[in-house]
N, CA, C and O atoms as a DFTB+ gen file, in Angstrom:
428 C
 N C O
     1  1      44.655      24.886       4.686
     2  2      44.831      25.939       5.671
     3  2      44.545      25.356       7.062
     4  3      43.603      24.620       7.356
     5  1      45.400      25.753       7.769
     6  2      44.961      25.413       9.280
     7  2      43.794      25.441      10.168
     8  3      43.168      26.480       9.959
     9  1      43.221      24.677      11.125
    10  2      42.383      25.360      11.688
    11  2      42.493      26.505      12.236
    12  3      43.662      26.673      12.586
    13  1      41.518      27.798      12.600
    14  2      42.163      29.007      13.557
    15  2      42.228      28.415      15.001
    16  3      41.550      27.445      15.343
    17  1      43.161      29.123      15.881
    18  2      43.883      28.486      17.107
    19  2      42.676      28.823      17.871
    20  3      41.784      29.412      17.259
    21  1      42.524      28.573      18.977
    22  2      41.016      28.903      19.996
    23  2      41.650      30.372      20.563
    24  3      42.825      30.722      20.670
    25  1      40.398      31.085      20.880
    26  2      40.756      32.036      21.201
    27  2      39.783      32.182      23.124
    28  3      38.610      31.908      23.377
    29  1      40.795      32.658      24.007
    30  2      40.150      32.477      24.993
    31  2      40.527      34.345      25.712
    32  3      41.478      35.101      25.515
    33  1      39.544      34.453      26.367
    34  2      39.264      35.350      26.895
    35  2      39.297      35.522      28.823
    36  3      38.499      35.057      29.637
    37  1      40.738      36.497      29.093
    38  2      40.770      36.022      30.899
    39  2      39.820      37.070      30.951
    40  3      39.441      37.842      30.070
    41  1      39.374      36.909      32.637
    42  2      38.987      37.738      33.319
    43  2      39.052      37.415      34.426
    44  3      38.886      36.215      34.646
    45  1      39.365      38.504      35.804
    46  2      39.360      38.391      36.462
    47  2      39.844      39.919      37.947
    48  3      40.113      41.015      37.456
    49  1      39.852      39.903      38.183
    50  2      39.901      41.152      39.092
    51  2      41.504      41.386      39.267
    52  3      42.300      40.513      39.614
    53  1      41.903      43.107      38.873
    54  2      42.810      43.944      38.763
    55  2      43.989      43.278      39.564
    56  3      45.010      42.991      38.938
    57  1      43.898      42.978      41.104
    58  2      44.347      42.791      41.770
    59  2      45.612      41.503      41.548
    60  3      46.754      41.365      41.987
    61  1      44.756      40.719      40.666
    62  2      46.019      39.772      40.241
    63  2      46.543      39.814      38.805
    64  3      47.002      38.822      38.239
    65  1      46.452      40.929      38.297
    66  2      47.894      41.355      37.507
    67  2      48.773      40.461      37.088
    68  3      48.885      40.068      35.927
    69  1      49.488      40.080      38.129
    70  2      50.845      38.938      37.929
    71  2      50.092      37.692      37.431
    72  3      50.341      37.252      36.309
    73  1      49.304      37.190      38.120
    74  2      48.610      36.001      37.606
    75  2      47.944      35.468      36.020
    76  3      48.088      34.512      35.258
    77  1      46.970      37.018      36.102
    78  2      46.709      37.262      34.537
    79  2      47.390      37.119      33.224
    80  3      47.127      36.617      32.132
    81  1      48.844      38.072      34.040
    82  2      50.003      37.895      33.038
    83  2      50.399      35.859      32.799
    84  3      50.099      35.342      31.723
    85  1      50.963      35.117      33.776
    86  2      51.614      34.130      33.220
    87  2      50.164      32.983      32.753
    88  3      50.317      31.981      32.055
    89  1      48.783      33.452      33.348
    90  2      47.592      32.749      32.688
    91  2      47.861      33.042      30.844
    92  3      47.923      32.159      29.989
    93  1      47.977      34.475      30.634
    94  2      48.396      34.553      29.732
    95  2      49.592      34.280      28.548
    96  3      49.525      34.365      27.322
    97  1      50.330      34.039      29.143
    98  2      52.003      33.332      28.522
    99  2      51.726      32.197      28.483
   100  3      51.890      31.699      27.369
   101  1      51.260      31.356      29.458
   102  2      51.410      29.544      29.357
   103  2      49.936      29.545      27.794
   104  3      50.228      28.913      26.779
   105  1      48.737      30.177      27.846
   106  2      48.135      30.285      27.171
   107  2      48.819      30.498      25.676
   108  3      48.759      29.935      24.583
   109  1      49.441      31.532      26.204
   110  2      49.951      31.930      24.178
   111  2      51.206      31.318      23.728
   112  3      51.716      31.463      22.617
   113  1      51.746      30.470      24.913
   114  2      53.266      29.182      24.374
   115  2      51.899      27.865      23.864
   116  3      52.100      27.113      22.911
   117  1      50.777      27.823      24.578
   118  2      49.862      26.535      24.096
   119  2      49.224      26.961      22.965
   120  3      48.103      26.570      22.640
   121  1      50.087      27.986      22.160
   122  2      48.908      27.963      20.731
   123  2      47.776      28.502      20.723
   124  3      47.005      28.360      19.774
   125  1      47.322      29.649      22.444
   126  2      45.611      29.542      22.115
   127  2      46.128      31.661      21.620
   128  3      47.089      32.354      21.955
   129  1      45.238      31.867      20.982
   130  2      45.061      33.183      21.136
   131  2      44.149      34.312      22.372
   132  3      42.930      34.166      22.280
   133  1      44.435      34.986      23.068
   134  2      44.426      35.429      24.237
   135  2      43.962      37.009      24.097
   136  3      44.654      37.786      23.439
   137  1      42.838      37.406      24.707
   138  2      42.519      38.808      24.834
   139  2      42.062      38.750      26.357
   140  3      41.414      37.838      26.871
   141  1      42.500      39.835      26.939
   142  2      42.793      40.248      28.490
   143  2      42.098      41.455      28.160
   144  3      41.594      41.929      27.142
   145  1      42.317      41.996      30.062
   146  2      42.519      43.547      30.154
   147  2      43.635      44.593      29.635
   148  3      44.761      44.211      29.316
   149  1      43.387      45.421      29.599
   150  2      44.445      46.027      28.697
   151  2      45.017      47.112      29.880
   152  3      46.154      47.581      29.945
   153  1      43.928      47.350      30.746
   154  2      44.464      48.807      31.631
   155  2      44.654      47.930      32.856
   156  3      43.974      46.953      33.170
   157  1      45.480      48.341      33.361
   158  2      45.568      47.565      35.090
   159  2      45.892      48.696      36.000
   160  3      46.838      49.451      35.777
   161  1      44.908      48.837      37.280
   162  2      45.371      49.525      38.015
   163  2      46.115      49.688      39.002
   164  3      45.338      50.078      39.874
   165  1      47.331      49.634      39.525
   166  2      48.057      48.872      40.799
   167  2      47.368      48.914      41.915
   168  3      46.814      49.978      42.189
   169  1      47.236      47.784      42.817
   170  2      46.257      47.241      43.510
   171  2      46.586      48.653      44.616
   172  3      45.636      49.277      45.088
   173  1      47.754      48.959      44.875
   174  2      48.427      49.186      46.335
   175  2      48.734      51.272      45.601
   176  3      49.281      52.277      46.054
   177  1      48.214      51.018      44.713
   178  2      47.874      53.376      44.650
   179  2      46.624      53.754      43.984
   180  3      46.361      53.921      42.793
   181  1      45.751      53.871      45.305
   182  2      44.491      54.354      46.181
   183  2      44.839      56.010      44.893
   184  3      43.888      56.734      44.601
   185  1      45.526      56.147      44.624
   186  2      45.229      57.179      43.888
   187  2      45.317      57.480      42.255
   188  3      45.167      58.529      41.629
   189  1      45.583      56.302      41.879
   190  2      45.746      55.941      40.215
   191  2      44.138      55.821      39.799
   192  3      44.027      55.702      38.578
   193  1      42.638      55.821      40.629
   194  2      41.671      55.900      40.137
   195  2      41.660      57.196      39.791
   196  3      41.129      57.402      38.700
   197  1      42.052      58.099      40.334
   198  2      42.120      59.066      39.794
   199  2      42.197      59.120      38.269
   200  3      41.410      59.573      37.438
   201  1      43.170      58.628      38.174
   202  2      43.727      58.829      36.508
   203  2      42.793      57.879      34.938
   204  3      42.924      57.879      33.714
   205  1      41.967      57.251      35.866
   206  2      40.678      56.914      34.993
   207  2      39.340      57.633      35.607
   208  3      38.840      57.752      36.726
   209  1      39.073      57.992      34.452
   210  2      37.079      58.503      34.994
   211  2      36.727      57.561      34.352
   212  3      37.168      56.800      33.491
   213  1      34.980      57.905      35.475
   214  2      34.079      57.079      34.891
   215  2      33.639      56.685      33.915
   216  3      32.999      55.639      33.807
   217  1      33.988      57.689      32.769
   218  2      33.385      57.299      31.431
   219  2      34.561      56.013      30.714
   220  3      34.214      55.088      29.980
   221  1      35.679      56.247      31.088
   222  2      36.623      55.295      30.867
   223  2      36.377      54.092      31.095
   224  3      36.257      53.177      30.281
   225  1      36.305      54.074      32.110
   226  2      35.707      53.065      33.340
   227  2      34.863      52.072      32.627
   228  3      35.036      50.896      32.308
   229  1      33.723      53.073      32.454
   230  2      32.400      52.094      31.332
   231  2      33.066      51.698      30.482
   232  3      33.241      50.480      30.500
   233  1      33.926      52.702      29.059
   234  2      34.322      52.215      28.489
   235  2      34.932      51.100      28.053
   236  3      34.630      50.437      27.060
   237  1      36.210      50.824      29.186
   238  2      36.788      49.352      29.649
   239  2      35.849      48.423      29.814
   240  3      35.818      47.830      28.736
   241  1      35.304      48.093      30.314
   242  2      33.791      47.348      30.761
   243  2      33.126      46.655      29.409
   244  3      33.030      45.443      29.213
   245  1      32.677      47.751      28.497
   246  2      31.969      47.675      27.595
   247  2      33.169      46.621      26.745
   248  3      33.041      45.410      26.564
   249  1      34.145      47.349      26.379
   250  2      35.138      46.849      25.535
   251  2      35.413      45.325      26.124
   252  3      35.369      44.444      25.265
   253  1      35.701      44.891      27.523
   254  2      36.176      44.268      27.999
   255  2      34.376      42.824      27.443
   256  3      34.265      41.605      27.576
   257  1      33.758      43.509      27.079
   258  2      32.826      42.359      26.921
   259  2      32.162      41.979      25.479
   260  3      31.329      41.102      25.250
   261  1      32.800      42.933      24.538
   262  2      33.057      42.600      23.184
   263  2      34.480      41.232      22.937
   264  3      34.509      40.246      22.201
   265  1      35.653      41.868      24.082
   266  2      36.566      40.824      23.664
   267  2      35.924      39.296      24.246
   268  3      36.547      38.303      23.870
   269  1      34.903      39.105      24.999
   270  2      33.723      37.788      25.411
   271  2      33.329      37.263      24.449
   272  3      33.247      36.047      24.276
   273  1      33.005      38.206      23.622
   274  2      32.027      38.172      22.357
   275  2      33.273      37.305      21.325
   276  3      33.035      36.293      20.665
   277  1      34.195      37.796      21.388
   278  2      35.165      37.776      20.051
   279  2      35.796      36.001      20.641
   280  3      36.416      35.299      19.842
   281  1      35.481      35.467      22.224
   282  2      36.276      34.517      22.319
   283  2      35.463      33.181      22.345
   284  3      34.252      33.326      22.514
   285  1      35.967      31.801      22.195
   286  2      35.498      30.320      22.094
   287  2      35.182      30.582      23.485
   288  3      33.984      30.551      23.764
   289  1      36.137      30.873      24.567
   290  2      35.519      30.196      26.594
   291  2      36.651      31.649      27.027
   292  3      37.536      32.277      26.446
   293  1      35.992      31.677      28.360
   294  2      37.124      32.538      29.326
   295  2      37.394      31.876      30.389
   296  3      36.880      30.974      31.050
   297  1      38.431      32.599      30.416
   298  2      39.400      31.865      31.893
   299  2      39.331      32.728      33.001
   300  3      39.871      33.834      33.026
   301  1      38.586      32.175      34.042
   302  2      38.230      33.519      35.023
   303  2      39.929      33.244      36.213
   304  3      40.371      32.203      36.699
   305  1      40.284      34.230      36.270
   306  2      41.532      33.999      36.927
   307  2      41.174      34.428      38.351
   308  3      41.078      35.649      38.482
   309  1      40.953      33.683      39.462
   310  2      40.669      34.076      40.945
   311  2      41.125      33.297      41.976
   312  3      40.370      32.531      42.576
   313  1      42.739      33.466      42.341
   314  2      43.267      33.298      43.443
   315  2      42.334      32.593      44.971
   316  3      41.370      33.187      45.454
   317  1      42.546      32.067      45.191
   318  2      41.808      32.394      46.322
   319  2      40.361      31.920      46.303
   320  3      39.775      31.728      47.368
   321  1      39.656      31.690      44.916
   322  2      38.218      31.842      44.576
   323  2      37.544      33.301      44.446
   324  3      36.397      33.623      44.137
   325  1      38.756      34.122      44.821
   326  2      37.751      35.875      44.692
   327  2      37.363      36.093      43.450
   328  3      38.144      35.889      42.520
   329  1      36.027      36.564      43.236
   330  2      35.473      37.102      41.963
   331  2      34.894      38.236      42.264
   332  3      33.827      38.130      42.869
   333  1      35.235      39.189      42.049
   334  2      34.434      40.548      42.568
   335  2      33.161      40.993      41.840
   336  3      32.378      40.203      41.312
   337  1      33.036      42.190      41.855
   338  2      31.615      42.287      41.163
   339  2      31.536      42.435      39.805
   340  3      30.624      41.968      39.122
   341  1      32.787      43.291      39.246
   342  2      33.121      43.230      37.702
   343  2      33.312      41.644      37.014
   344  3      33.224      41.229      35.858
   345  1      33.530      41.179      37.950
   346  2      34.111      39.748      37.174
   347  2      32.869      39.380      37.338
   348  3      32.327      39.096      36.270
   349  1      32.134      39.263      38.369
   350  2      30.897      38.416      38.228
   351  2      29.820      39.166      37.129
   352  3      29.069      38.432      36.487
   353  1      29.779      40.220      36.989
   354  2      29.196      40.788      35.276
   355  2      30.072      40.072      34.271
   356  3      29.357      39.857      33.292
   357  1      30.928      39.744      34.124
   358  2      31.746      39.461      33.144
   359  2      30.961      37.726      32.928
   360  3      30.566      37.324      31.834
   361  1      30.891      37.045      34.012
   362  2      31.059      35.572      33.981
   363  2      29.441      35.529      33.642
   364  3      29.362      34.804      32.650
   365  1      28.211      35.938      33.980
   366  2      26.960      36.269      34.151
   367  2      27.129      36.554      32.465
   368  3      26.859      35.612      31.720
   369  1      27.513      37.670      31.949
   370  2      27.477      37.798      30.159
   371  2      27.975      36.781      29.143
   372  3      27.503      36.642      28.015
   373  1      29.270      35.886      29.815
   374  2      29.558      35.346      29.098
   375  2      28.591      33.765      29.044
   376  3      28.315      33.190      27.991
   377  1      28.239      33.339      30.263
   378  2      27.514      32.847      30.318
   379  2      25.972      32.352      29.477
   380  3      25.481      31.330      28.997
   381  1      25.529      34.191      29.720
   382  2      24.259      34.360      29.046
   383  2      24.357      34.355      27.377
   384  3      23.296      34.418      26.756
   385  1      25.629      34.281      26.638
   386  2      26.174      34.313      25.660
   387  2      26.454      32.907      25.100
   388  3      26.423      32.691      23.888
   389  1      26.685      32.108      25.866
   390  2      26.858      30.558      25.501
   391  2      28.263      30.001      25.274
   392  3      28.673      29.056      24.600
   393  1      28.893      30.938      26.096
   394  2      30.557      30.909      26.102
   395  2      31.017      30.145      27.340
   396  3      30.793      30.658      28.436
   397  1      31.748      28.761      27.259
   398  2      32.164      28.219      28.560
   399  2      33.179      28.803      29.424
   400  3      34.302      29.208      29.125
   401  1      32.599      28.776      30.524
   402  2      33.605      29.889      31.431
   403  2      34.483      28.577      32.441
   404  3      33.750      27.717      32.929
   405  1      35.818      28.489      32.679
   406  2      36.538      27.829      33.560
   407  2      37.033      28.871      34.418
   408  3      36.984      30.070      34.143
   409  1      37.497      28.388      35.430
   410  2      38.636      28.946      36.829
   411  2      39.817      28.765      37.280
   412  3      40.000      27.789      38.007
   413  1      40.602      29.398      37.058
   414  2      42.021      28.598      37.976
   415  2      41.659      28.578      39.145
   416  3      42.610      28.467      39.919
   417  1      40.676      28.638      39.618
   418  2      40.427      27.807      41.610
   419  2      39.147      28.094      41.396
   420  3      38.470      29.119      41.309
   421  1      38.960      26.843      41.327
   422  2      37.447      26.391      40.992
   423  2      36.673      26.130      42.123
   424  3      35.488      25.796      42.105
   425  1      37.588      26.341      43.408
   426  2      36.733      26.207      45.312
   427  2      35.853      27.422      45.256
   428  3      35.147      27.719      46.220
């Protein structure tokens, strides 16, 4: 039987969407298995928070750090070097977890 493929875990702030996505494709053409965000909010409608509450909110969060749990390393995806404050809980848990965290812009 094969080995199982690595499984890596992005994170990184809503805002890069597009990025997340092809972090994710070049990832799952290289064989690795891939768990993301699942909800995205469009950066540019100030009124789609609406359409999540807070309890959601946590929810995502919570969930979003079981799939940490479930992965070998995460790939923090940040343009620019931005890591906002969700991501920096994210990188801080995975961390404290013993999970290697990389960057696509590691400045």
């Amino acid at each position: 039987m094969p080995e199982r493929p690595e499984i890596v875990c992005i994170c990184g702030s809503a805002r890069f969407v597009d990025e997340m996505r092809a972090a994710n494709r070049d990832l799952t053409f290289a064989g690795v298995i891939v768990v993301a965000p699942g909800v995205f909010r469009p950066a540019e409608d100030d009124e789609a928070d609406e359409l999540i509450t807070d309890e959601q909110k946590a929810a995502l969060g919570a969930l979003h750090l079981r799939k940490i749990d479930l992965a070998d390393r995460v790939l923090v995806v940040n343009p620019g070097g931005y890591i906002g404050e969700s991501t920096s809980r994210e990188i801080a848990y995975a961390r404290a977890t013993g999970k290697p965290v990389s960057f696509t812009d590691p400045d």
